[in-house]
Structure formats: structure tokens, C-alpha cells
C-alpha positions in Angstrom: 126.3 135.8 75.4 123.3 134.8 73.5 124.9 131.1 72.5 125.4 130.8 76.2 122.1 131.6 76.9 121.1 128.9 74.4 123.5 126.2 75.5 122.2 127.0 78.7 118.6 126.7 77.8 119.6 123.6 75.6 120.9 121.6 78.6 118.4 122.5 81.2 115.9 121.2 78.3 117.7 117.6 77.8 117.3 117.4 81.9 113.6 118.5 82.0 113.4 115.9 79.4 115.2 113.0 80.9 113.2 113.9 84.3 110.4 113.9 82.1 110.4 110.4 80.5 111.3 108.8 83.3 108.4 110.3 85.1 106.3 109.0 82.5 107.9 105.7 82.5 107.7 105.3 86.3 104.0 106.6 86.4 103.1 104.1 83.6 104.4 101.1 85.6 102.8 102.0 88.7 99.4 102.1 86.9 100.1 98.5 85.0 100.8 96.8 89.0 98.0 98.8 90.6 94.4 97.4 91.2 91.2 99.9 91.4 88.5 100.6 93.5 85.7 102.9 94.9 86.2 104.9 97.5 84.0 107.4 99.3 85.4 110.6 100.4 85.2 110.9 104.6 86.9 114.1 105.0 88.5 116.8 103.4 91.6 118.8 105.4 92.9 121.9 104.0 97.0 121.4 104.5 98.9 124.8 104.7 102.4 124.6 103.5 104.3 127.6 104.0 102.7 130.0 106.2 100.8 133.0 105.0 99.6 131.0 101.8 95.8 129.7 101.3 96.5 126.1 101.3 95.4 123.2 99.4 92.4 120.8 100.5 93.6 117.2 100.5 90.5 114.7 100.7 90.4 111.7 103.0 89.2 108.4 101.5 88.0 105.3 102.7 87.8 101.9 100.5 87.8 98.6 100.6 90.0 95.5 99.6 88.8 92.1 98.6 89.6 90.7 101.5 86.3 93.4 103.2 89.4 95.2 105.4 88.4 98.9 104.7 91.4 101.1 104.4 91.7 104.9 104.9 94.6 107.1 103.1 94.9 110.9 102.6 95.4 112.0 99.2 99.1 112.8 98.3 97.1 115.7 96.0 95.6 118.4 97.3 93.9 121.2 94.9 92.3 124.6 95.6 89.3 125.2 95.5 88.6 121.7 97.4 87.6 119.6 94.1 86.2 116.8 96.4 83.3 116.9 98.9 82.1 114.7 101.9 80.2 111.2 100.5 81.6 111.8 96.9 82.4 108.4 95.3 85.3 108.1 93.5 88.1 106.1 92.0 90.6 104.9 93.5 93.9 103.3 92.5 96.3 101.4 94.6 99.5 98.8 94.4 98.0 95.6 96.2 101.2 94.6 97.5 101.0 98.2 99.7 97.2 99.2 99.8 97.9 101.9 102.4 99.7 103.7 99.2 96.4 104.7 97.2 95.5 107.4 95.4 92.2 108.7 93.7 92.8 108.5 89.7 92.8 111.8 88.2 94.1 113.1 85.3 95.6 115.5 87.3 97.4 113.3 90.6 98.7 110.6 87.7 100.2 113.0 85.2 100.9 116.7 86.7 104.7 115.6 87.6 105.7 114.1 83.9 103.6 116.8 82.6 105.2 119.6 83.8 108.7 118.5 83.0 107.6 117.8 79.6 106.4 121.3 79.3 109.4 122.4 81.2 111.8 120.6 78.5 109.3 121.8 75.3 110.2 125.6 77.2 113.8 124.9 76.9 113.9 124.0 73.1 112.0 127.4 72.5 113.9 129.7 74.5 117.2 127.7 73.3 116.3 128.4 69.4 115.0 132.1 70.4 118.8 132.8 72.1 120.2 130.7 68.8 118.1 132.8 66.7 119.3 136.1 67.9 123.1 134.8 68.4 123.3 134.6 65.0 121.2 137.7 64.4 123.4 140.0 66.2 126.6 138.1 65.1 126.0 139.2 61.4 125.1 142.7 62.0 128.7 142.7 63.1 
């Protein structure tokens, strides 16, 4: 049972992984086509998901291109407690073949996907040698 448990834990690792990398690698090209700017915050909505839950607060941002047209997006990311308020200036990153696809630059918006599956996969490994490690355990006390 316990070298199921770790094949199991093995494979669901190598996917995390794979997910993970080519979150990475995807994320990384999208940063080396975008083009940044500053924005200032307009609004900020609080977007409830699944009812019954608190929410996250999504700011609205407004910038503007070379070209002086001003464009407005909502932020894909939302957090909770709101982490942006009314008049904050901040970054902004956007492709400038699609403006109207921008995103503040964070830490956080940029790397929270590959992240987690990285974490994800580095969980796998560990509970995959843990259900190794007591495989063979229990198989000598046999």
C-alpha cells in the first residue's frame, strides 16, 4: 500500500512539476515582450466568488500609452485585505501588442501560479520518500 502511496505521490509530483516549469517559462516570456508603466489606482471592487465567502478586492487602474490614449483594466488579482487604495501609484506591466491585457507588477500577480506548483511538486517528492520510507520500513519488520 505504502509504494502505491509513493508512486502515487511520485507522479502527481512530476505533473505539479511539469505545470510548474512551464508556468515559469510562460510567465518569463510574457515579462521579456511586455512594456511598463504607471498607473494610478481609480477604484477598487471587492469580487465575491462563491457565495457565503468574504471576497477579494480587485483594484481598477488607469494608465497611459505613448501614444497619450489612457487605458483602464481591472486587475486579474485580487487580495484580501484590499492591498491597493484609491490615488495609489503603481506599476504596471502590459504586452503593447494588447494593452487592454495589463497587470500591476507584483511579486505576488507574476509568480503565485508557478509558485504554487513548484511547492505543490517539492510536496510530492516529500510525501513520495515519507510513503517510500515506511514501505520499506514495514516490509522488513515482515
Amino acid at each position: 500500500m505504502f509504494l502505491l502511496m509513493s508512486a502515487g505521490a511520485f507522479l502527481i509530483s512530476i505533473g505539479c512539476l511539469w505545470a510548474g516549469i512551464r508556468a515559469f517559462l510562460k510567465q518569463s516570456r510574457q515579462r521579456a515582450a511586455s512594456v511598463s508603466a504607471q498607473g494610478i489606482v481609480v477604484s477598487v471592487r471587492r469580487q465575491v466568488f462563491k457565495a457565503g465567502s468574504s471576497g477579494v478586492y480587485c483594484p481598477t487602474i488607469d494608465f497611459r500609452l505613448p501614444s497619450g490614449e489612457i487605458i483602464r483594466f481591472e486587475s486579474s488579482f485580487g487580495t484580501m485585505p484590499a492591498s491597493h487604495s484609491v490615488g495609489q501609484v503603481v506599476k504596471v506591466v502590459y504586452d503593447p501588442r494588447d494593452p487592454r491585457k495589463a497587470e500591476v507588477d507584483s511579486v505576488a500577480a507574476n509568480w503565485l501560479e508557478p509558485g504554487c506548483l513548484l511547492a505543490f511538486a517539492a510536496g510530492g517528492v516529500f510525501f513520495g520518500l515519507m510513503f517510500l520510507v515506511l514501505f520499506l520500513i514495514t516490509s522488513q519488520a515482515r
